[in-house]
C-alpha positions in Angstrom: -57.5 -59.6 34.0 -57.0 -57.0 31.0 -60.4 -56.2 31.1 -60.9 -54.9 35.1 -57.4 -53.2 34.9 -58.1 -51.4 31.8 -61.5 -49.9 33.6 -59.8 -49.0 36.3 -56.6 -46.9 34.8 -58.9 -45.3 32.4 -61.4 -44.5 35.1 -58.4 -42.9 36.3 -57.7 -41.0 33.5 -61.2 -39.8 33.3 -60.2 -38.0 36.9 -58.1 -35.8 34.2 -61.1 -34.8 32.6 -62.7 -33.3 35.8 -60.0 -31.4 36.5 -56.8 -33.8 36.5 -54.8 -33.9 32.9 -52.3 -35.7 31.1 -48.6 -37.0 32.5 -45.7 -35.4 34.5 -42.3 -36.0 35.0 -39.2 -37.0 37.6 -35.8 -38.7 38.0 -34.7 -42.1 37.8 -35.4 -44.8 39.8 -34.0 -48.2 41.6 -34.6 -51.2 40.1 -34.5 -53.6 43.4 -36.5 -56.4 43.7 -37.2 -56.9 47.3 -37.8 -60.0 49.4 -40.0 -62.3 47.9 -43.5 -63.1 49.0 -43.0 -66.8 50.7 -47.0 -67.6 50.5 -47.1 -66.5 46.8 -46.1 -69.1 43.9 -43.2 -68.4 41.8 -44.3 -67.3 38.5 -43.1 -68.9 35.5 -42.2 -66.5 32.9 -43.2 -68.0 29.3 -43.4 -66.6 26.0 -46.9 -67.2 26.0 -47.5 -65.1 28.9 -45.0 -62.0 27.5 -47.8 -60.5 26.4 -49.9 -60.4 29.3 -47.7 -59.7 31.8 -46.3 -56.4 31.4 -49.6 -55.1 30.6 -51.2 -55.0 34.6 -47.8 -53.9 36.1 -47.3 -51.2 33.9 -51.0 -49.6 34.4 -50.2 -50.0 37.9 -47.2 -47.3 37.6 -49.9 -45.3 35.2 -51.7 -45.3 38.4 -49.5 -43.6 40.9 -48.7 -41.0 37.5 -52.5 -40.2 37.2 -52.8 -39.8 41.0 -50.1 -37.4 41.5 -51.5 -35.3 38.0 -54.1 -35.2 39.5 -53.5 -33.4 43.1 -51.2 -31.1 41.1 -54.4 -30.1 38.7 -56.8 -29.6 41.5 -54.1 -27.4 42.8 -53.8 -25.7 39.5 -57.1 -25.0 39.2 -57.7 -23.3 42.7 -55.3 -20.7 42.2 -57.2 -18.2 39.8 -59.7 -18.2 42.2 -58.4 -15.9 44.7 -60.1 -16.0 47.7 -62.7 -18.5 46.9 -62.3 -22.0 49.5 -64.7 -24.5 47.2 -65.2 -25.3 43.7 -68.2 -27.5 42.0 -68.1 -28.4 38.5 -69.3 -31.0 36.1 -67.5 -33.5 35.3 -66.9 -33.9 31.0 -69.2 -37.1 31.6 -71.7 -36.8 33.8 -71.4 -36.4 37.6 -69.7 -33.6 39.8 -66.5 -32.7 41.1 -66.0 -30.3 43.8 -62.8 -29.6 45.9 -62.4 -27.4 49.2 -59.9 -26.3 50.8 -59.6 -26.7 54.4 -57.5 -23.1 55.4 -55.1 -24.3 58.4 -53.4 -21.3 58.8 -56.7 -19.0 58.6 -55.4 -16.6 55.3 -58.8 -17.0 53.6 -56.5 -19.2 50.2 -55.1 -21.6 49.6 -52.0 -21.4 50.4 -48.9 -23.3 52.6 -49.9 -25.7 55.2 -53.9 -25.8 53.7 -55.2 -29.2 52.6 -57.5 -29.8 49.2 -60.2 -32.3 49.6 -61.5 -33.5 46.3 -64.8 -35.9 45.8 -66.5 -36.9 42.4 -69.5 -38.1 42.4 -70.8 -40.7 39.8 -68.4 -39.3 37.2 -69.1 -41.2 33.9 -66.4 -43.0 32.2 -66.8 -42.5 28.4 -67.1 -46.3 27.0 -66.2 -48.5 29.9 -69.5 -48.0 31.1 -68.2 -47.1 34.8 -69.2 -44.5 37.1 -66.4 -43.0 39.6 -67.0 -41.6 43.0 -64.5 -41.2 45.2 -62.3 -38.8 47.9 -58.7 -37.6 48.3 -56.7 -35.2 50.0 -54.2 -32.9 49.1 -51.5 -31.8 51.8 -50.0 -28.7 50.5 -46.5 -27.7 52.1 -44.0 -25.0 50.7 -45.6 -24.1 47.8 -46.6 -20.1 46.2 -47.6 -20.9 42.8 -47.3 -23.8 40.5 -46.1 -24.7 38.5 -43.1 -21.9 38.4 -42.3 -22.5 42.2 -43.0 -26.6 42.2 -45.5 -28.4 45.1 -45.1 -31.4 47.2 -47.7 -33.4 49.0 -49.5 -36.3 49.7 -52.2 -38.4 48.6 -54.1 -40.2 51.0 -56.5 -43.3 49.8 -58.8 -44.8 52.5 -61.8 -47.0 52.8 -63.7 -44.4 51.7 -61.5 -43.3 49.0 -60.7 -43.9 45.2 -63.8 -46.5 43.7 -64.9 -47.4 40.4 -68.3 -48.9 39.9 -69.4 -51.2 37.2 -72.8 -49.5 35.4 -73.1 -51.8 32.7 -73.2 -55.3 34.0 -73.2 -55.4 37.6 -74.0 -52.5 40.2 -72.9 -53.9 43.2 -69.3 -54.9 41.8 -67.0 -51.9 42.9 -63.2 -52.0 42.7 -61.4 -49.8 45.5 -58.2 -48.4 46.4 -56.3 -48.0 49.6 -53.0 -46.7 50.8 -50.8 -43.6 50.1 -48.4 -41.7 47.8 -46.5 -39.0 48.2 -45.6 -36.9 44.8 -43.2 -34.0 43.9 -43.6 -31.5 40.9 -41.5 -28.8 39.2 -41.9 -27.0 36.1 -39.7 -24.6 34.4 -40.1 -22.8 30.9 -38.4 -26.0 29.3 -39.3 -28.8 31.1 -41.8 -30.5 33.7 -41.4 -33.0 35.9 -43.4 -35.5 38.5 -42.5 -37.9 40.7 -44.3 -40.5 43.0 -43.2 -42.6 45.9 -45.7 -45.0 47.9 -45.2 -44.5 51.4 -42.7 -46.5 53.9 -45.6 -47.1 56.6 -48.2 -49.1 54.1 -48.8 -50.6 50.7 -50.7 -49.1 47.6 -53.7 -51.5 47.4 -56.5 -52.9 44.9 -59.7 -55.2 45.8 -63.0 -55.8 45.3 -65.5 -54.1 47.9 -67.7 -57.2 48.0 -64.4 -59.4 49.2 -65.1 -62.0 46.9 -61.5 -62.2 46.1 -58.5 -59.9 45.9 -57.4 -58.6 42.2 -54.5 -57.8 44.0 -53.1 -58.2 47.3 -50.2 -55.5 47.4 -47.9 -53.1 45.5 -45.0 -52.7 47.0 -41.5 -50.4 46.6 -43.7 -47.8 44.3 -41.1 -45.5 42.3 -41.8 -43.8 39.2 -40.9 -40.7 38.0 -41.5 -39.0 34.2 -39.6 -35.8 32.8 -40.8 -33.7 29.7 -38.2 -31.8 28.5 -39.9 -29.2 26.2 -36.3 -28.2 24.8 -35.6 -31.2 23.6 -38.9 -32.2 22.5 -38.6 -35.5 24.8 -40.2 -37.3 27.1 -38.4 -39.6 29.9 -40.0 -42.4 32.4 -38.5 -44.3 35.0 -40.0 -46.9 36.8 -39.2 -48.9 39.8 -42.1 -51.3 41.5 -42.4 -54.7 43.4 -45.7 -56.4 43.2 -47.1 -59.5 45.4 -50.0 -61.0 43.5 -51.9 -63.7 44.3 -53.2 -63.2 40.4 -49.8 -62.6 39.1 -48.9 -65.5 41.4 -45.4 -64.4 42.9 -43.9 -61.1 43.6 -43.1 -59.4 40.6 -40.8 -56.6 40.3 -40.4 -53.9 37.2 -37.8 -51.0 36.9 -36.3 -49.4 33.6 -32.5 -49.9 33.5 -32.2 -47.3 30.9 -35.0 -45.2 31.1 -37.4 -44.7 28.4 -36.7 -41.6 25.7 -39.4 -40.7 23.5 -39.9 -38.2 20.7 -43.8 -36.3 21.8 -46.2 -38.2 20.8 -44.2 -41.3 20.1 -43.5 -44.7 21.0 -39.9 -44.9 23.2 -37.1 -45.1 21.0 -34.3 -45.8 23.5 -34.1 -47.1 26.8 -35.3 -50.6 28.1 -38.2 -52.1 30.8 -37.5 -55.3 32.7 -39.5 -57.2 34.7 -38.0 -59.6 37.4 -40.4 -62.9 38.6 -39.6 -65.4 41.2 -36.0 -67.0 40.9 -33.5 -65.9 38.0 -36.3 -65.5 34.7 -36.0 -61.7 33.3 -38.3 -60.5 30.6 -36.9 -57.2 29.1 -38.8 -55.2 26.5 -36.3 -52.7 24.2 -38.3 -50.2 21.6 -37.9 -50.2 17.7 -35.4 -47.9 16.6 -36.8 -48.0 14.0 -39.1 -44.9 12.9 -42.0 -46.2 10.8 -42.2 -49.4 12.8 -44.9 -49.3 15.7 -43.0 -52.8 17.4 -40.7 -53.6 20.3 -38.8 -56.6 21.2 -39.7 -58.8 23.8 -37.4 -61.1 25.0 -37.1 -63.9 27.5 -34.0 -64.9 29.4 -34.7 -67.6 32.4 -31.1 -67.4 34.0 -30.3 -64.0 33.4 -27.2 -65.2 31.5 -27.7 -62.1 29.2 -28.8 -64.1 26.1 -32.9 -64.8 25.8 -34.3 -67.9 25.7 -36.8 -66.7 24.2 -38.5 -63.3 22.0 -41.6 -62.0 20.4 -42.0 -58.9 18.4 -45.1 -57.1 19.0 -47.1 -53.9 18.8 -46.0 -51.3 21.3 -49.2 -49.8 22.6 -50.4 -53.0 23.4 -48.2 -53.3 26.5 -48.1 -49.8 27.5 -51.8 -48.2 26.0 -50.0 -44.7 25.7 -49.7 -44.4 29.5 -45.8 -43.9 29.5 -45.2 -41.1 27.3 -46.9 -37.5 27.1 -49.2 -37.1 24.6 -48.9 -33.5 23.5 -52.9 -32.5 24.4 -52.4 -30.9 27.8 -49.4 -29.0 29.0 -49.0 -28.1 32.6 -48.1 -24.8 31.6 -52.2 -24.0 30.7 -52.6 -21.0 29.5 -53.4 -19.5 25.9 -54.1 -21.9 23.2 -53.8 -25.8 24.0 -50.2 -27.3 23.5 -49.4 -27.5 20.1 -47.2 -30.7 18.5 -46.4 -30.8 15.0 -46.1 -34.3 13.4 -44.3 -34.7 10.6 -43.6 -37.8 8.0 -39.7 -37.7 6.9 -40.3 -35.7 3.7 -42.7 -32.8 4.9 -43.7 -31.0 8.1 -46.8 -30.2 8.1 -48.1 -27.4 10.6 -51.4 -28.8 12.3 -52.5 -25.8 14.1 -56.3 -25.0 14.6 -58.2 -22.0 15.1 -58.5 -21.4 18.7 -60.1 -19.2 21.3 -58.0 -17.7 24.0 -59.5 -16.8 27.3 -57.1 -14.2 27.8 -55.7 -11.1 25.5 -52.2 -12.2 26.8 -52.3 -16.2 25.1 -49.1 -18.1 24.7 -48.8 -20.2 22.0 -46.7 -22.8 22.1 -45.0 -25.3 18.8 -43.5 -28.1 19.6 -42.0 -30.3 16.9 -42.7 -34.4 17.8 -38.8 -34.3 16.8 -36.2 -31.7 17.4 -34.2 -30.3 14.3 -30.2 -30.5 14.1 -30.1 -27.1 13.6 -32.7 -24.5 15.6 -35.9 -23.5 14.2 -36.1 -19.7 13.5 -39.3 -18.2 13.7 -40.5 -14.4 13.6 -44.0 -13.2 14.2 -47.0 -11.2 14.2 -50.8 -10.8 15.6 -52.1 -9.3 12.2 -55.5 -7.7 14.1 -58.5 -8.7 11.5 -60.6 -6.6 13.4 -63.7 -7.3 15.2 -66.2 -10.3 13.8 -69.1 -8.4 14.6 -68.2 -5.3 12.9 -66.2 -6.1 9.4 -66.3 -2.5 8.7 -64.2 -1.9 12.0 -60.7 0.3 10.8 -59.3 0.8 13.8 -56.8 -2.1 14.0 -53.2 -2.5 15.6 -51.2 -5.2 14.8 -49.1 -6.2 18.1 -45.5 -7.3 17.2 -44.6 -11.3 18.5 -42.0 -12.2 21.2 -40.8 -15.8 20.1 -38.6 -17.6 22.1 -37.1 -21.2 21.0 -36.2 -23.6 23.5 -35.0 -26.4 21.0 -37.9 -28.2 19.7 -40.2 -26.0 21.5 -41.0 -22.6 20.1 -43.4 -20.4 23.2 -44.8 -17.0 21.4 -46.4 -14.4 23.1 -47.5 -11.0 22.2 -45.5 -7.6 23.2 -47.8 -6.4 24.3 -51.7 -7.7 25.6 -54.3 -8.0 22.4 -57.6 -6.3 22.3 -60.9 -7.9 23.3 -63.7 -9.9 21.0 -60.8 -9.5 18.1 -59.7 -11.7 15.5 -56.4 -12.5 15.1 -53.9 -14.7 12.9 -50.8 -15.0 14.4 -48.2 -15.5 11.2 -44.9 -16.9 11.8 -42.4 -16.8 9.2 -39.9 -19.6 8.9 -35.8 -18.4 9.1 -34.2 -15.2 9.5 -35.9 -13.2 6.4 -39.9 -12.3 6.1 -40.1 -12.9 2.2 -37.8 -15.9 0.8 -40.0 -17.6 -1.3 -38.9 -21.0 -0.3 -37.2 -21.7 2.7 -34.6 -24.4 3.1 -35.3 -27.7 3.8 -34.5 -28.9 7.7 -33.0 -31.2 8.9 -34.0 -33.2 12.1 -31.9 -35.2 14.6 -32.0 -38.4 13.5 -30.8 -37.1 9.6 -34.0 -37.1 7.9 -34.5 -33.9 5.8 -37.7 -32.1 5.9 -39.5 -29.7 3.8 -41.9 -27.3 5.4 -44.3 -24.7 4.2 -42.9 -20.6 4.4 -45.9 -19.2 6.5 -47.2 -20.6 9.8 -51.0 -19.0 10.2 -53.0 -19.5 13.3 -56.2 -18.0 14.1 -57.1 -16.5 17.4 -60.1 -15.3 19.0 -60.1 -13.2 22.0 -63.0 -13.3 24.2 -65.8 -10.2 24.6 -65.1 -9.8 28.2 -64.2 -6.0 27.9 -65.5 -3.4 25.9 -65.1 0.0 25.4 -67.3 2.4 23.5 -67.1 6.2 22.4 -70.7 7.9 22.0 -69.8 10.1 19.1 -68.3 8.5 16.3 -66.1 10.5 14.3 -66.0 14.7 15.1 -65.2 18.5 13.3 -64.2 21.3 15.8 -64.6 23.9 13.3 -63.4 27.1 14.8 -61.3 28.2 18.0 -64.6 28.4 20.3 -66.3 25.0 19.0 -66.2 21.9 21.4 -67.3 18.5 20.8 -68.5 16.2 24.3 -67.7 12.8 24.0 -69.2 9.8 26.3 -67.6 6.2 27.2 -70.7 5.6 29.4 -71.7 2.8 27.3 -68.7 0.8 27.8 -69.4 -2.9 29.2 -67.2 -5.4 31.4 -68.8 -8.6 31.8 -66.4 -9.0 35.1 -67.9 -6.4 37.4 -68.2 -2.9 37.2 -66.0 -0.6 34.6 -63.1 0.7 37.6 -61.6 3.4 35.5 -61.3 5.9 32.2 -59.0 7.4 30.8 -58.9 9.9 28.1 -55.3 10.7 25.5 -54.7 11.7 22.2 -52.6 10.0 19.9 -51.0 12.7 17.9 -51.4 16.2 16.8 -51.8 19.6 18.2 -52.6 19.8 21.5 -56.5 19.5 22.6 -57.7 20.8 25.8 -60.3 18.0 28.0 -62.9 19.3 30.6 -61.1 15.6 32.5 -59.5 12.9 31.6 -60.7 10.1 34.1 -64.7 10.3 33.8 -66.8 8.4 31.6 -66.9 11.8 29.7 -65.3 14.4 28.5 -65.8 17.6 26.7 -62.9 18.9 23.9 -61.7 22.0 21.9 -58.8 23.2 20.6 -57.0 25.7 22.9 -56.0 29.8 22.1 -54.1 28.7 19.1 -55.8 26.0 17.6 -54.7 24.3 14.5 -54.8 26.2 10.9 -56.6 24.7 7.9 -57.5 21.0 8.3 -56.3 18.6 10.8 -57.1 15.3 12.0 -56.3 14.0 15.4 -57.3 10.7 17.1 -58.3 10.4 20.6 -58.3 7.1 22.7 -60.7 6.0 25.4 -59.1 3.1 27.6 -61.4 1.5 30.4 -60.1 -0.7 32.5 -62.3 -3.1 35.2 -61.5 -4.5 38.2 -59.6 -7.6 37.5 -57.0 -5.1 35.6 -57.5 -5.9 32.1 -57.9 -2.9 29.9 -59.1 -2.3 26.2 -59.7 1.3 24.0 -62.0 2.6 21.8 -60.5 5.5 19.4 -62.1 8.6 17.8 -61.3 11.1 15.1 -61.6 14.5 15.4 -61.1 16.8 13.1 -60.4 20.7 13.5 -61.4 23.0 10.7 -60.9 26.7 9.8 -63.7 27.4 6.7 -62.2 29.2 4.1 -64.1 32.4 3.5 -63.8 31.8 -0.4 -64.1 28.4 -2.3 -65.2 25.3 -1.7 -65.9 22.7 0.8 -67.6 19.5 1.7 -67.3 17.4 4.9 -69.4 14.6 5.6 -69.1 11.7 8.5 -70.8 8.8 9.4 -71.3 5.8 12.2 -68.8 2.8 11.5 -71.8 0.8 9.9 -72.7 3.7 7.6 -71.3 1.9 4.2 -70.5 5.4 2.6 -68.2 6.8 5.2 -67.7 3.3 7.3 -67.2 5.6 10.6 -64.8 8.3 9.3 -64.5 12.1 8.7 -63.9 13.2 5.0 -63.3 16.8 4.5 -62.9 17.9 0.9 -61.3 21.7 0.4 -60.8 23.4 -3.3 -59.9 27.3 -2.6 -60.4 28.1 -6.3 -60.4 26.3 -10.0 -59.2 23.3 -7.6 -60.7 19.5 -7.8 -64.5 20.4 -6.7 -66.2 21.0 -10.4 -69.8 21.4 -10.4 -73.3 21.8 -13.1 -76.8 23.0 -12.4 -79.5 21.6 -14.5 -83.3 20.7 -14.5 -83.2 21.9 -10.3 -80.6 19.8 -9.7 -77.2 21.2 -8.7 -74.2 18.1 -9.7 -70.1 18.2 -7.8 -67.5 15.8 -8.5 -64.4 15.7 -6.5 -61.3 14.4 -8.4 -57.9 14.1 -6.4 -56.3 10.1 -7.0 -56.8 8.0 -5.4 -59.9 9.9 -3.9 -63.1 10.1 -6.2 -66.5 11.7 -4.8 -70.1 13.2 -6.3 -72.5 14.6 -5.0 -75.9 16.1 -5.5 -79.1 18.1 -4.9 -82.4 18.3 -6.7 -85.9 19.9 -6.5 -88.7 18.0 -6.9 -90.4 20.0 -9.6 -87.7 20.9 -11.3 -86.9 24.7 -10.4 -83.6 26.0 -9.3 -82.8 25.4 -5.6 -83.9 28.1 -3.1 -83.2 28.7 0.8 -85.7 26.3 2.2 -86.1 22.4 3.6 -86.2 19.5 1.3 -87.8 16.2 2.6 -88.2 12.9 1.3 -85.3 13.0 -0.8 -84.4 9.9 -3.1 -81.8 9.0 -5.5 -81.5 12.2 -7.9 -81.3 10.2 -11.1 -84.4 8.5 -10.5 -86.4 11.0 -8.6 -90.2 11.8 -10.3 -91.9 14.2 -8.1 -89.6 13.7 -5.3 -86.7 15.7 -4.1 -82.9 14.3 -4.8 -80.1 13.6 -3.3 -77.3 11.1 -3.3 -73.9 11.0 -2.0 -71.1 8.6 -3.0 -67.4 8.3 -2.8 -64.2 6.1 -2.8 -66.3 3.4 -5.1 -69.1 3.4 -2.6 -72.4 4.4 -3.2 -76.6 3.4 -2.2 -78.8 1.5 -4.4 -81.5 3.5 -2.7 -81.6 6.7 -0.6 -83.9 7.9 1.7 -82.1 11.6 2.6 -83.6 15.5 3.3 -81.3 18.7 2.9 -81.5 21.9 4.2 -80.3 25.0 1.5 -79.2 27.6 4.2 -77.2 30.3 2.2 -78.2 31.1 -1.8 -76.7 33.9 -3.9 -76.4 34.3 -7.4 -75.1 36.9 -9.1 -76.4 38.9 -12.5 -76.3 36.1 -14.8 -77.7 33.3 -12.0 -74.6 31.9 -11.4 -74.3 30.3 -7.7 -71.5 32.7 -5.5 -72.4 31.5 -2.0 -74.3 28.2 -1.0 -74.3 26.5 2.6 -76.3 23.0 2.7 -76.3 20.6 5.3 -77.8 17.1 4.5 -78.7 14.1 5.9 -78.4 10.3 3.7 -79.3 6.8 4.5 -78.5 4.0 2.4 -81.7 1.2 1.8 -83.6 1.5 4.9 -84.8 4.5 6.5 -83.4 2.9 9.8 -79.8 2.6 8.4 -76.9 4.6 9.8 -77.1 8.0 8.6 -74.4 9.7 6.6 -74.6 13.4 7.5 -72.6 16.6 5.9 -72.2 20.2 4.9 -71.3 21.5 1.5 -69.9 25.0 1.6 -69.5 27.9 -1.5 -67.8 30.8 -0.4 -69.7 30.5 3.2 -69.0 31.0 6.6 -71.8 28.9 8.1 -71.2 27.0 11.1 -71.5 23.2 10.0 -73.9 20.4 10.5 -73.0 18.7 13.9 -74.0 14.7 14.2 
C-alpha cells in the first residue's frame, strides 16, 4: 500500500518539474463525515495501524494540491508567450510536455473563455522507476494575468487521462485516474493561496487499468485548501475528505479542526489532523511544539470521549512526506532569482544565498526568514556593478540604488532602476538602519529565541548577454573648433531580433553638436564656441530591440585647444590596451610645469609628475644620433634596444614587458646651442604581441600640429 501510493503522488510531483511547481494555498474547510459506505467493513482503528493510516489519505489531499499547481503553472507559463497557441518542452526526466490552447473566443492568446490542454508523454520519474503519460484540461474563466488578478478553472480526468506506468518491474501495470476538480488561486505581494473542491456530479477515482482489483474505489467530499502568507513567513492547510475504501476497508473521513501553521520549511507547529473511521474511533495527530524535535503525537480515542485510548510519538515526515507545507524552492511569484529561505539554528542566522543568474535586468530577490522576528528586519541595499566578466578592464560601471520592501518575514528587493546586460552584480544588504555599525544587534524572533546574524548580506547576480551595445571609436580628442569625430553603434547585437532603435546623449559638459541622434551613427564637434583648454565629456549610446529592453554603451570625448607654447602629451587606447585600459589621458605643462625631459645617446626621456598621476615616456634612434624629422619603425623597449629604434610608454604604475611600437618625428627645431624649441611626434605602442590593442599618442613642444587621430 505505501509503496504504489508513494509512486503515484510523487509521479505527481514530477508534473511540477515539467512545468507544474511546488504547493498553493486556500481557506478552511468542513470537517463532515458523510454517510457511510454500507458494503464497506468498518475499520478498526488500532495503534498498530496509526502509522499507516494517515499516510494514503493524506497523499490523497497532496493529490488534488499537485493537480490544481499544476493547471495554474501551465497557465503561468503560457503567458510570456504572447501570441504563441502551443508549447513543447522536455520534461527534467525524460519525455515531453506540450500544452495548447484551444482559442474559443478567436483573440489569437490565451486569454478568458480559452481552454489549455496539457499531455506528457513518458515523463520519467527520478527513482521510482515510473514513466508518466497522461492528458488534462484547463478551463480558463475571468482571468487577465496570474497570479496578480487570481484564475479559476477546472480539471477534468478521464479514461484517457492522468496514468502512471510501472518501468521497473512490470510494463503492463498502469495506475489511472478519473473524475474532476475544480481549483481557485490568488496571489498578492504577501501571500498565495489555492484551493480545490472535487466536483458535486462525480467522485475523484484511483484503479488499476488491467482491473485486477481496485486500490481504491472512491474519494469522496474532496476539500483542501493551503495559504502561504509571505508576511508572516507561514504556511496554512486545511483539509476536509471522505474516503470509501475497499483497501482501507470502511469510509474514512479526514479534516483539520485547527488547521495546520507552519514556520517555511518546517514541520506544523500548531493546529491538529483527525481522521474519523466507521462508528465513534477518532485518531488525531497534534505537532511538537517543540522546535528541535522532528515528532508529533498520535493518539487514539475509540469513543470520542476526548481522552485517547491510546498514543504513539513518531517522526513527522513519515505521515505527511513534506506534502502539507511549502518548501521554500518555488514561489508562484517566478521571476528573478529562485525564492530565497533563510534557516537559522536559535543562536545564529546564517544567510544561505547563492550566486544566481537572472534572466532579466529587472530580478526580484526575495528573503524570507523560516521564522519571522518580533521586531521587523531592516535592510538597505545596493547592485554594486562589478563590471562585465568578459572584460575585467571594463570602467564604465553604475551602481543602481535597491528598493527593499519588508512584508514581515519576507524581505522582496528590486533595483530602481533595470541593470545592464552580461554584468556582474552583488547585491549587498546591510542589516538595520545605519550602513557601517560594526556589529549589529542581535534579533530576536517570535517564539523568544535571540539570534545573532552577520552585518553584510552579499549575493551575486549575473545578468544574461541578451543585449548589447557597442561604440566603434573607443575613447576621442576634438582638438579645435572645426574638428569632428564620427562615431558608429552598428556593431551592436540583440540576440531577440533585430536592434529597433538608437539613441545618441551626452552626459555632461558643454554642449556638442550631432549630425542625428537616432541612427546607428553619428558624427560630432563642438559648436561656434567650443570649450577652452581641456575638457572631457561622455557620450552615451542606448539601443533598444524589440521586446523593449534597452542597454548603453558610453564614450569619452575629449576637446582640446593646443597651447601654442609648452608642452603636451595625449595618448588613448581600446579598453583592452593595459596602458590606457580604454581612456583618454591628456597631459598639459605651459612652462617649468610637471613635464621634465633629457636627451642622450639619440634618445630623448619625459617624466610627468602631478600625484597621484605618474607617466614617462620616450624616443630613441637606432644608431644612436639625435632624433630628426623622419619615420621610425620597429621600435622596441628604449632601455634594451641594440640596433633598433625605441620607444616605450608607461603610466599610472602600468607599463609593457615588451613593445613592439613606430613613431613619426613631424616638427624638429633646435636652437644655437641644440636645444629642442618645437617637437610634434605621433606614435604608435603595443604591449607583448604585435596583435595587441594599440596605444596611440602625440607629444607636442611648442607646436601647433594637428594630432594623431585613432
Amino acid at each position: 500500500m505505501r509503496t504504489g501510493w508513494g509512486a503515484f503522488v510523487l509521479g505527481l510531483a514530477a508534473l511540477a518539474g515539467c512545468g507544474g511547481g511546488g504547493g498553493g494555498g486556500g481557506g478552511s474547510a468542513d470537517g463532515g463525515t458523510g454517510t457511510t459506505n454500507p458494503a464497506a467493513t468498518a475499520l478498526a482503528l488500532t495503534p498498530q495501524n496509526m502509522g499507516t493510516v494517515a499516510y494514503p489519505v493524506l497523499s490523497v489531499a497532496e493529490l488534488g494540491l499537485q493537480l490544481g499547481q499544476l493547471a495554474v503553472e501551465a497557465v503561468r507559463r503560457f503567458q510570456p508567450t504572447g501570441s504563441a497557441l502551443s508549447l513543447r518542452e522536455s520534461c527534467a526526466n525524460g519525455g515531453i510536455w506540450t500544452a495548447t490552447v484551444q482559442d474559443g473566443n478567436g483573440d489569437g492568446r490565451l486569454s478568458t473563455g480559452d481552454r489549455l490542454v496539457i499531455e506528457w508523454r513518458d515523463c520519467g520519474v527520478p527513482l521510482m522507476g515510473v514513466a508518466l503519460a497522461g492528458r488534462a484540461t484547463v478551463d480558463l474563466g475571468g482571468i487577465d494575468l496570474v497570479p496578480t488578478e487570481g484564475l479559476r478553472g477546472s480539471l477534468i480526468i478521464g479514461s484517457d487521462g492522468l496514468s502512471l506506468q510501472d518501468t521497473s518491474a512490470n510494463v503492463s501495470r498502469r495506475q489511472r485516474v478519473a473524475g474532476s476538480l475544480a481549483f481557485a488561486w490568488t496571489a498578492g505581494p504577501a501571500s498565495t493561496a489555492l484551493r480545490v473542491t472535487s466536483s458535486g456530479a462525480d467522485d475523484l477515482t484511483l484503479q488499476v487499468a488491467d482491473g485486477t482489483r481496485s486500490l481504491t474505489d472512491a474519494y469522496r467530499r474532496l476539500d483542501l485548501g493551503k495559504t502561504v502568507r509571505f508576511d508572516l513567513g507561514r504556511t496554512i492547510t486545511t483539509l476536509a475528505l471522505r474516503v470509501d475504501s475497499e483497501r482501507l476497508g470502511g469510509s474514512l473521513s479526514l479534516s483539520t479542526p485547527a488547521a495546520l501553521q507552519s514556520d517555511l520549511n518546517t514541520y506544523p507547529e500548531t493546529g491538529r489532523l483527525e481522521l474519523r473511521g466507521a462508528g465513534t474511533a477518532v485518531v488525531r495527530l497534534s505537532p511538537n511544539f517543540v522546535t528541535d524535535s522532528p515528532l508529533y503525537q498520535l493518539a487514539l480515542d475509540a469513543n470520542d470521549d476526548g481522552t485517547p485510548e491510546a498514543t504513539l510519538a513518531q517522526r513527522w515526515l513519515d505521515a505527511v512526506r513534506n506534502h502539507l507545507f511549502w518548501d521554500g524552492v518555488r514561489t508562484p511569484a517566478g521571476e528573478g532569482v529562485a525564492f530565497q529561505t533563510l534557516a537559522y539554528s536559535a543562536a545564529r542566522l546564517d544567510w544561505a544565498l547563492q550566486a544566481s543568474e537572472v534572466p532579466t535586468v529587472n530580478p526580484v530577490v526575495r528573503l524570507q526568514l523560516t521564522r519571522p522576528l518580533a521586531e521587523p528586519l531592516q535592510l538597505t541595499g545596493l547592485f554594486r556593478d562589478n563590471g562585465n566578466p568578459a572584460n575585467p578592464g571594463d570602467a564604465q560601471r553604475q551602481d543602481v540604488a535597491a528598493v527593499v520592501e519588508t512584508y514581515g518575514a519576507l524581505s522582496v528587493v528590486r533595483p530602481a532602476t533595470p541593470l545592464r546586460h552580461e554584468r556582474a552584480y552583488l547585491l549587498e544588504m546591510n542589516v538595520g538602519a545605519g550602513s557601517f555599525a560594526p556589529n549589529p544587534p542581535p534579533l530576536r524572533d517570535a517564539l523568544g529565541n535571540v539570534l545573532s546574524m552577520p552585518r553584510t548580506l552579499l549575493v551575486q547576480l549575473l545578468t544574461p548577454d541578451t543585449l548589447r551595445a557597442v561604440i566603434g571609436t573607443v575613447g576621442g580628442l576634438l582638438d579645435g573648433p572645426s574638428a569632428s569625430l564620427r562615431l558608429s553603434g552598428a556593431g551592436s547585437i540583440s540576440k531577440l531580433g533585430p536592434i529597433a532603435s538608437y539613441r545618441w546623449t551626452q552626459r555632461n559638459g558643454t554642449p556638442l553638436s550631432f549630425s542625428a541622434t537616432d541612427t546607428a551613427e553619428t558624427t560630432v564637434r563642438w559648436g561656434a564656441t567650443p570649450p577652452q583648454g581641456l575638457e572631457t565629456v561622455t557620450l552615451r549610446l542606448t539601443v533598444t530591440d524589440r521586446s523593449g529592453a534597452s542597454e548603453y554603451a558610453e564614450v569619452t570625448i575629449s576637446s582640446l585647444a593646443i597651447p601654442a607654447t609648452g608642452r603636451l602629451l595625449v595618448v588613448r587606447g581600446p579598453a583592452g590596451e593595459p596602458i590606457t585600459q580604454g581612456r583618454t589621458t591628456v597631459l598639459i605643462d605651459d612652462g617649468g610645469g610637471p613635464i621634465a625631459g633629457s636627451e642622450f645617446g639619440g634618445a630623448l626621456q619625459f617624466s610627468y609628475f602631478q600625484p597621484p598621476s605618474f607617466w614617462n615616456w620616450s624616443f630613441a634612434s637606432a644608431d644612436g644620433r639625435p632624433l630628426q624629422v623622419g619615420s621610425y619603425e620597429n621600435a622596441v623597449r628604449t632601455p634594451f634596444r641594440v640596433n633598433r629604434n625605441g620607444l616605450e610608454v608607461s603610466g599610472e604604475g602600468r607599463g609593457c614587458s615588451e613593445v613592439f611600437g613606430r613613431f613619426d618625428v613631424l616638427e624638429l627645431e633646435r636652437d644655437v646651442f641644440g636645444a629642442i624649441t618645437r617637437l610634434a611626434i605621433d606614435f604608435e605602442q603595443r604591449c607583448e604581441s604585435a596583435q595587441a590593442p594599440p596605444l596611440v599618442g602625440s607629444f607636442r613642444i611648442n607646436s601647433t600640429r594637428a594630432l594623431r587621430q585613432p
